[in-house]
C-alpha positions in Angstrom: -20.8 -43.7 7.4 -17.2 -45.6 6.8 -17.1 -48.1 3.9 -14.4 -50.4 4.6 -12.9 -51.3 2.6 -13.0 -48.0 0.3 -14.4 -48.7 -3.0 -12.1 -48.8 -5.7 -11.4 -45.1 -7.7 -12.2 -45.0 -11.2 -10.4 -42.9 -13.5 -12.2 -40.9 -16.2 -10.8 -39.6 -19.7 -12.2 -36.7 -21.7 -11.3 -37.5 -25.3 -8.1 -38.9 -23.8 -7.2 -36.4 -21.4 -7.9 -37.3 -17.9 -9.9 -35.0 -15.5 -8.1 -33.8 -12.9 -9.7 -33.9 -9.2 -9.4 -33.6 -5.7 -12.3 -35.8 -4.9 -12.0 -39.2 -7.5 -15.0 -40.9 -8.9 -15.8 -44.7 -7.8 -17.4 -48.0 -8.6 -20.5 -48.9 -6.5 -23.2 -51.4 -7.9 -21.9 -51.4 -11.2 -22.3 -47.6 -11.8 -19.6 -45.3 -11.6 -20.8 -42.3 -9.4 -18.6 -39.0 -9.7 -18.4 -36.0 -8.0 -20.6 -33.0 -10.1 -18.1 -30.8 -10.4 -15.5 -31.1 -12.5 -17.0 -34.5 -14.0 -20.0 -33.1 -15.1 -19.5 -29.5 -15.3 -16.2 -29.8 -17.7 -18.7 -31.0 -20.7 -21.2 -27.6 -20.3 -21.3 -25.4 -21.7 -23.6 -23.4 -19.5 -24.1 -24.3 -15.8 -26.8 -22.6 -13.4 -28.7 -23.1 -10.4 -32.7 -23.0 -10.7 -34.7 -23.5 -7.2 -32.8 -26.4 -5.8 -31.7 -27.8 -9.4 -28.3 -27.6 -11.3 -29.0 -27.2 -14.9 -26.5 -27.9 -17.7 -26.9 -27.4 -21.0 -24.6 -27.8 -24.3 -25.6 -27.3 -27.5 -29.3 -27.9 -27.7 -29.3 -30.7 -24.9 -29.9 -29.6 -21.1 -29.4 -31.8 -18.1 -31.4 -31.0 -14.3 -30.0 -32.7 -11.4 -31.7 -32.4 -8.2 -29.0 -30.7 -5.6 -30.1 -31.6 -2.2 -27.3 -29.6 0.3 -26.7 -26.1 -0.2 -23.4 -25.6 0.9 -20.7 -24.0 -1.4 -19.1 -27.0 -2.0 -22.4 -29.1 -2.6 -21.1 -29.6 -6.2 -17.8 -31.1 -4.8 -19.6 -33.6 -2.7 -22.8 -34.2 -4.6 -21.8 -37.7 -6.5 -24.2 -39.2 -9.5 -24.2 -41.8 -11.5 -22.0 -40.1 -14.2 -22.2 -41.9 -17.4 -26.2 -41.5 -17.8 -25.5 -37.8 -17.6 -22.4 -37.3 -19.8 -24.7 -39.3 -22.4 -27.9 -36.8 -22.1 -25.1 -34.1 -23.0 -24.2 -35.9 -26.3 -20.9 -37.9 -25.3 -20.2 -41.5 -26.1 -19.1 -43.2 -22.7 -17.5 -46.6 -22.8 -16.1 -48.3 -19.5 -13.1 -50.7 -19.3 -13.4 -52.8 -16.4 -10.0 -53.7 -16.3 -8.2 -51.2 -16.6 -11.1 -48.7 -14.5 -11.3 -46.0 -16.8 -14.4 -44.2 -18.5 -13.7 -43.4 -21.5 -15.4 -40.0 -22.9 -15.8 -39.0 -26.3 -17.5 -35.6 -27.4 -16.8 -33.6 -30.1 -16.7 -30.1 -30.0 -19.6 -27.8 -29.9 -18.5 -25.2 -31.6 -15.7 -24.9 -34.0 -12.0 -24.6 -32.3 -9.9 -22.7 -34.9 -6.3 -21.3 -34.8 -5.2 -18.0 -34.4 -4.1 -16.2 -37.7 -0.5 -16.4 -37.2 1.5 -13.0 -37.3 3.5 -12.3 -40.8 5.5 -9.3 -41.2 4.7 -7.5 -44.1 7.2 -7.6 -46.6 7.1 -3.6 -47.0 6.9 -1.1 -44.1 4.0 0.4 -44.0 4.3 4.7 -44.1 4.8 6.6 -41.0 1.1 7.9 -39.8 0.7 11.1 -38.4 0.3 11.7 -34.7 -2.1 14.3 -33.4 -0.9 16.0 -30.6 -2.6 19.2 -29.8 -0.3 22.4 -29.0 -0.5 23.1 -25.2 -1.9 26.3 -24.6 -1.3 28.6 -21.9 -3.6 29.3 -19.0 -4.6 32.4 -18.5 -3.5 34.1 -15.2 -6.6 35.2 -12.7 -6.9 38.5 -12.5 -8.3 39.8 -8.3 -9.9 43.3 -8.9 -12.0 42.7 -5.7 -11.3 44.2 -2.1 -7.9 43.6 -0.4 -7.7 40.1 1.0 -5.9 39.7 4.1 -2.5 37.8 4.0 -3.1 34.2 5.7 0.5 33.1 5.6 2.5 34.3 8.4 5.0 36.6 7.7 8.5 36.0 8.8 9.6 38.1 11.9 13.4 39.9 12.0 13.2 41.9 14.7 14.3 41.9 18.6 13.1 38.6 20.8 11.6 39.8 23.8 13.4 38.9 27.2 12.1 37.4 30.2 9.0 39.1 32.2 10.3 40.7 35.2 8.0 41.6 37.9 8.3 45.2 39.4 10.7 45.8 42.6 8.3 47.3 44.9 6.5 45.8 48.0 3.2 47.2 47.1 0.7 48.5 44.9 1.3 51.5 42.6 1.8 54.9 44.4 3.0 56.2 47.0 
């Protein structure tokens, strides 16, 4: 069923950063409703399907949302009511009605650290050693059966025959 006119898009921020989408959330009935996936997916850590139910879980909280269609893109269409669930996985959501945007705030579940960076050692380190083994020679086979026939064909140097030519005579042999 059309809406005319469309509702108006929302835009929603993770930590500042907005979520990039194909399909964007909207306003209806003072709830902003949002596709499942990415809005709710991008916050889980863990995402499975259970019997008909999408669970997501991060850190110790876990979320079940009833999934009615069962196509492959039933995540893309599926739209909830967004905030309620972004709360149950441990964000803070505040809207600004007039600008339209969700703001989401959630710290990290676990701890996002740096690579060590790469310093060169002041001293080069000592040449190792490389193991290569010494190739060895195979041993030749040695036949002390029966003959085997030669299977290759062997190249031919002599004469090519000429043409068939049948005998001169009228008949048979004899006479």
């Amino acid at each position: 069923m059309a809406v005319f006119p469309p509702p108006a898009t929302v835009t929603i921020r993770i930590n500042g950063t907005p979520v990039a989408a194909y399909i964007q959330p909207y306003l209806a009935r003072g709830r902003t409703l949002a596709p499942v996936r990415p809005f709710a997916t991008e916050l889980a850590e863990r995402v499975w399907s259970d019997r008909g139910v999408l669970v997501l879980q991060r850190g110790g909280r876990t979320v079940r949302i009833r999934m009615l269609a069962r196509m492959p893109d039933a995540l893309d269409r599926a739209y909830v009511p967004i905030a309620p669930i972004l709360r149950a996985l441990g964000a803070q959501v505040r809207y600004d009605a007039h600008r339209r945007v969700v703001e989401v705030r959630i710290g990290s579940a676990r701890p996002i650290a740096a690579p060590t960076p790469f310093i060169p050692p002041e001293q080069p380190l000592p040449k190792r050693a490389i193991f290569t083994p010494m190739p060895v020679a195979t041993a030749r086979p040695h036949w002390d059966g029966p003959a085997i026939p030669r299977r290759t064909p062997i190249p031919f140097s002599g004469p090519t025959p000429g043409p068939v030519t049948p005998p001169s005579g009228r008949g048979g042999s004899g006479g």
